[in-house]
N, C-alpha and C positions, 0 to 999 in steps of 0.2 A: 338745733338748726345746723345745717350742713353751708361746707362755704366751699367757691369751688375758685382758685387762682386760675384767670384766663391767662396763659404764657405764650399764646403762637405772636409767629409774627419774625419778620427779624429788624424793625426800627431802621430801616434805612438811611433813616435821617441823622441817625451819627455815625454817617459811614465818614471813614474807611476802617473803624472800627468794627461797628456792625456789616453781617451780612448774614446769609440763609444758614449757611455755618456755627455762627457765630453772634445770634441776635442781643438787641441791645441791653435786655435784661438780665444777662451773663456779664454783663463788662465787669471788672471789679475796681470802679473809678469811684464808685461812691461815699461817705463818712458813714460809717457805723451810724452816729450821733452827730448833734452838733460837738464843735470842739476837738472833735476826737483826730488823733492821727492814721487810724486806719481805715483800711478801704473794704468792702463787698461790693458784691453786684446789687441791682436793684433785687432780684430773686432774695437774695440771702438776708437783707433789711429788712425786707416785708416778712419774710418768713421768722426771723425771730422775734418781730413784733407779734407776730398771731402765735406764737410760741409763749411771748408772755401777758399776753390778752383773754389764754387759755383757747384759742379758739384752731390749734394747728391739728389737735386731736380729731378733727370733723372736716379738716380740709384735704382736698385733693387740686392736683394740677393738672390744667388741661394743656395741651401741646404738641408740638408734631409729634413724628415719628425721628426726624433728625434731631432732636432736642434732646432725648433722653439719656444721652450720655453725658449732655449739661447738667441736667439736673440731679441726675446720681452725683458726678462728681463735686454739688455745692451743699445741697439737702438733700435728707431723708423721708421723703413723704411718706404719709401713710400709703397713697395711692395715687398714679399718674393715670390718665384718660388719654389713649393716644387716637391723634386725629390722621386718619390713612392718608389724608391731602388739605391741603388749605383752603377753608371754603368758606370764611368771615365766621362772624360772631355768631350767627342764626342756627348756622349746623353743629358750631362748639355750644352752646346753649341745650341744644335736643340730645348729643352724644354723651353729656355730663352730666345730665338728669337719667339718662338710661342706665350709664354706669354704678349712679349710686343706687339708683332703684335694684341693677341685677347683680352688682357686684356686692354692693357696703350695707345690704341691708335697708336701706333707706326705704320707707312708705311712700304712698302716693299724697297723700294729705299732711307728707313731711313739709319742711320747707327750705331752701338752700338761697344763699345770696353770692350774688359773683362779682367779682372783684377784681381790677386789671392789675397787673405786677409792678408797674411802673410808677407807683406815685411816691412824692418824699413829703413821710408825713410825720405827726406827731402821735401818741397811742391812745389822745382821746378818739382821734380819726377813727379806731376798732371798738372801741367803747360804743359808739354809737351805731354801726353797723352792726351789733349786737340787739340794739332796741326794734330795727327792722320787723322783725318777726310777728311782734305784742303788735308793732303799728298796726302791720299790714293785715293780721287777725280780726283786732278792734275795729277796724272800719269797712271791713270787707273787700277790702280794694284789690285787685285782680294783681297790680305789681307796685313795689314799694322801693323807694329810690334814697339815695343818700346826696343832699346837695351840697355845696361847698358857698359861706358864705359870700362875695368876693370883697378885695381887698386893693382892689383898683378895675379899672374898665377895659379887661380883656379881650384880645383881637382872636387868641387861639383857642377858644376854648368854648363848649355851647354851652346853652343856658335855661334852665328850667324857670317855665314862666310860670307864677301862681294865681289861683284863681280865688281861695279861701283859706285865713289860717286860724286852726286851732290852737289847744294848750302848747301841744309837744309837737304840731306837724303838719303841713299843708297839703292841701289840694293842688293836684298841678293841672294846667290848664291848657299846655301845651311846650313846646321848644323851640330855638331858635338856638342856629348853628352856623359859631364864629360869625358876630358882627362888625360892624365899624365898628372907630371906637366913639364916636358920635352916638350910636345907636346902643353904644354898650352902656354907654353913660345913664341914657335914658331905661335900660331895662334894668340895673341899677339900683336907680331911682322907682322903682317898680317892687323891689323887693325880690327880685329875681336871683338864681343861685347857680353858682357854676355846677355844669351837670359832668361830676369827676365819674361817671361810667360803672357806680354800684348799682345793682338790682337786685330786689330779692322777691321769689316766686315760689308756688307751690309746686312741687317736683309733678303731679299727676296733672295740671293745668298745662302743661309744659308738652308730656308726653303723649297727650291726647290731638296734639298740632302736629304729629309726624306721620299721622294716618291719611292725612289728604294726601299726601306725596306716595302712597304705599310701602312704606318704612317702615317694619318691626320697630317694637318699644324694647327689646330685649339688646341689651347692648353690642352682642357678639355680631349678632343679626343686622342690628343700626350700621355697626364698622364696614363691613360689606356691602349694606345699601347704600352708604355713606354718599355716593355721585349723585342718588337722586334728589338726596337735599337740595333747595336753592344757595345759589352761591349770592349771598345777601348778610347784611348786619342785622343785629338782633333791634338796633332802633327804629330801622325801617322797616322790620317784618313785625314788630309786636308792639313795641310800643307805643309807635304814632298810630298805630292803630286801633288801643287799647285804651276806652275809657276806667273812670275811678283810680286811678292813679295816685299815687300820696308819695309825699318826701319828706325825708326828716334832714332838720337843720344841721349842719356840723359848723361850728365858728372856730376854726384856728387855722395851724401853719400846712399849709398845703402845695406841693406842685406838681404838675409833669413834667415826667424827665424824657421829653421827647425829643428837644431838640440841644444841639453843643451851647446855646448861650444858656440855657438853661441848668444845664449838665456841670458846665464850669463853675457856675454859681456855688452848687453843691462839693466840689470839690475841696480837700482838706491842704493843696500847698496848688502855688501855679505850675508849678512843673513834676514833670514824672518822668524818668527814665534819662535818659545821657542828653541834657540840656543847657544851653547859656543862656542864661534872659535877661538882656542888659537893664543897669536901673533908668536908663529913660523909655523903659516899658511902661507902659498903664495899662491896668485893669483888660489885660490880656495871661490867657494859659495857653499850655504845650506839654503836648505830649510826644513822646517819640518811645516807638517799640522797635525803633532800630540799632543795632548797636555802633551806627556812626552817630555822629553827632550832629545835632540841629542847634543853632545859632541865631537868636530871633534880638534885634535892636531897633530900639526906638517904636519898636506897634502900640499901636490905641487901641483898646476895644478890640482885640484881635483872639479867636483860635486858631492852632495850631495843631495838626496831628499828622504824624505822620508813621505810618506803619505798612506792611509785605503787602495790604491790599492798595494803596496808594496817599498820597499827599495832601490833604485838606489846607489852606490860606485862605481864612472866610470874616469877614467884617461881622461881629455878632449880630450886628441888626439884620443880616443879609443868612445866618445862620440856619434857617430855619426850611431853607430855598434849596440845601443841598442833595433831600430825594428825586427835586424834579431837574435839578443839572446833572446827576452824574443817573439818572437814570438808563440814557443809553450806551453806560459802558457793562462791558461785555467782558466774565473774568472769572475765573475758577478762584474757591477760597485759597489762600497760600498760607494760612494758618488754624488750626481748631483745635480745641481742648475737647478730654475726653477723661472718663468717673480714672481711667489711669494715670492719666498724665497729658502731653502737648504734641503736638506735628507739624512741622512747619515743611511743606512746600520747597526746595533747593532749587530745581530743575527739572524741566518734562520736555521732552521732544520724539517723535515719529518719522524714523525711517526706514522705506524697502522692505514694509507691514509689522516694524518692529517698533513698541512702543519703551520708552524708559521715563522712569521718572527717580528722583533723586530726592530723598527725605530728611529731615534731622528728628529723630524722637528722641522721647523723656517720658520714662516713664517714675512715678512717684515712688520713692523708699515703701516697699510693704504692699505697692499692688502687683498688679496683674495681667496682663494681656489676656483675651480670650483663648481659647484652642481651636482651632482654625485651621483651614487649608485654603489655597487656592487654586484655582486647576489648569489656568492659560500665562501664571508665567511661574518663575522662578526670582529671588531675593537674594542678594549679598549684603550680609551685612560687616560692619565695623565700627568694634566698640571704643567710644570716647572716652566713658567717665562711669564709675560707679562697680557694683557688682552685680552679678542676677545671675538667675539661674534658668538656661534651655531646657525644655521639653519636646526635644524632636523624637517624632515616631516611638515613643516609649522611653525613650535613651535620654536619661540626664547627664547634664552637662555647666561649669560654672563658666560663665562669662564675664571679663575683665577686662581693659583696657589693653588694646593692641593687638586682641585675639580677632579674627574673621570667620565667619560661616558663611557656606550657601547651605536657601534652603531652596529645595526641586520644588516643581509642582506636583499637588495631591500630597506632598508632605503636610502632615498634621504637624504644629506645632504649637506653645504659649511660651512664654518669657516673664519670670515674677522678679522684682528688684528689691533688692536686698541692702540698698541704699541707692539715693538718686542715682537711676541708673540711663545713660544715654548712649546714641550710637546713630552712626549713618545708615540709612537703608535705602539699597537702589530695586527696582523695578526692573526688569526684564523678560518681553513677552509679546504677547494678544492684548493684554491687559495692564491696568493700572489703579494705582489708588484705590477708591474705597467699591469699585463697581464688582473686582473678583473676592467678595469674602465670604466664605462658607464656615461660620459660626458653627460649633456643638457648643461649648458652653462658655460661661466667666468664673466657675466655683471651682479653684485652682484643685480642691481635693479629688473633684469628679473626674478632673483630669488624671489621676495619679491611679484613681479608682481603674479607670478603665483602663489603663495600660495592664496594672496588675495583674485583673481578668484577662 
């Protein structure tokens, strides 16, 4: 069986952490384990869980096209599926059944279960999304679902209702999404199962629904046709509308890490980063990615975060509320990590058609910048900290603390570091940021190659 991590998305709802940049299943706020004092992202917990469930060897990740330099730089997948726009779950479902079909070898009469990135679980959670397959064979049932006992009467969360249960696995009967908890109590009481968003299907069942739309099954084909999917989730387009249905049980520790009270929970100390949190604090955390200081005395029940995209002060019970309050602010990312290193945002302003913008980068000991030009401005840089080595227009050169280049435009250049290596880089031009980058490659030798030549 084929498993496919669905990763779009940027989780809004732990902004000002997350954003389109920087979505929430990159944070590295997470516990490895319980107990443990380190952190990953949700990406990187899931991932070495299916790494030791044995099941990483058959997964691929699905996700934008902005994402991928998150995802090089946490894991190593066998294979990414990238999505040319964000179009819900229905059109990532048909693009990742195409892929493996034209890319990984995958049959039609194969089968593939999809998985969302976000949940903190324990490794029977994998163990049993492994049974999927035998289920959903044995009984002939069109799609096969993983439910999540529950463990109190959930308000965020929907719920798979049942109609018939066998030895190892129920008939579902239908859904219901986020109830009271008046009505959660009662469904419940029902035998019903938190529906944590596994499916598994048969890839050639899948690819046969992209022919109404006039959409190639061939993957390269799909990515092109990709607009004429419906912009729709995959619950509403196949599920509820799909009889013979089965779910199999999973009974243990399970959450989503969708929103900050939830998120803190999971977290391994209450504080992170240049913090005071006086002791008549309770069962309140804080974060600060600034490097001034945040001062938090006397909160209840409180998060805190504060970083370059903006200030979070949210009552946990009120936590959950922050995609549809800050949804009309309006804001370019001021930070994003990349498979090299970090950028943080200083300054941007436009005058008399001249645009500047003001950066700070890091790149990691031992990577690499791509080889690249731009063609509508010019860069000055000035090195902070570290060592590296320039490749402008063929001509190497070492880079150290104190030294400055410009680089023109249509100069080709990459920068590889040679210990953490950092440095100010300003913008000046037409252009900025990441809208003028004209890539040839990231394989630092191809770069050396072709100069040679």
């Amino acid at each position: 069986m084929y498993y496919v991590l669905l990763s779009g998305g940027s989780g809004k709802r732990l902004w000002p952490l997350s954003s389109d940049t920087r979505p929430k299943q990159y944070l590295k706020l997470v516990n490895k384990e319980n107990n443990s004092m380190d952190s990953c992202s949700m990406l990187q917990r899931v991932w070495e869980q299916l790494e030791e469930a044995g099941m990483a060897k058959n997964t691929v990740i699905t996700a934008g096209e902005n994402q991928m330099e998150l995802i090089h730089s946490q894991i190593k997948p066998k294979g990414i599926v990238v999505e040319p726009e964000a179009r819900d779950t229905f059109p990532a479902v048909m693009l990742s059944c195409a892929f493996l079909h034209s890319n990984m070898g995958a049959g039609r009469e194969d089968y593939v279960a999809f998985l969302p990135v976000d949940p903190y679980t324990e490794q029977k959670y994998f163990e049993n999304i492994k049974q999927l397959e035998a289920i959903v064979k044995k009984t002939q049932a069109n799609v096969g679902l993983l439910g999540v006992v529950p463990t109190y009467p959930a308000t965020k969360y929907g719920y798979i209702l049942p109609e018939e249960e066998e030895e190892n696995y129920i008939w579902v009967k239908g859904f219901e999404e986020k109830p009271t908890e008046e009505r959660a109590e009662g469904l419940i009481g029902q035998e019903a199962l938190w529906n944590c968003g596994v499916f598994c299907v048969k890839i050639g069942d899948m690819l046969q629904k992209v022919s109404r739309y006039g959409v190639s099954e061939n993957y390269d084909e799909m990515f092109r046709e990709y607009h004429k999917l419906p912009k729709i989730s995959f619950d509403y387009e196949v599920l509820q509308k799909t009889d013979k249905l089965v779910a199999v049980k999973f009974e243990g520790f399970w959450k989503d890490l969708g929103t900050w009270d939830a998120m803190a929970e999971q977290m391994n100390t209450d504080t992170k980063g240049n913090v005071i949190l006086d002791e008549n604090c309770m069962d309140t955390q804080v974060i600060n990615e600034l490097e001034i200081p945040v001062t938090v005395m006397g909160a209840k029940n409180m998060v805190v975060v504060a970083s370059k995209e903006g200030i979070l002060v949210a009552d946990k019970n009120e936590a959950a509320r922050v995609k549809e309050v800050t949804n009309a602010i309006a804001y370019t990312s001021k930070y994003e990590e990349r498979r090299w290193g970090t950028l943080e945002t200083l300054h941007e302003s436009q005058n008399d058609g001249v645009s500047t913008l003001t950066r700070k980068i890091k790149i990691y000991s031992g990577m690499n910048s791509s080889y690249h030009f731009h063609q509508n401005r010019d860069e000055i840089w000035t090195i902070l900290g570290g060592k590296g080595e320039l490749i402008l227009e063929g001509n190497k050169m070492l880079l150290e603390p104190g030294k400055a280049i410009c680089i023109r435009k249509n100069q080709r250049h990459a920068i590889k570091a040679y210990s953490d290596f950092e440095y100010i880089e300003m913008h000046v031009g037409k252009s900025n940021g990441n809208e003028d980058i004209n890539r040839i490659t990231f394989n630092w030798d191809e770069i050396e190659l072709v100069n040679i030549l």
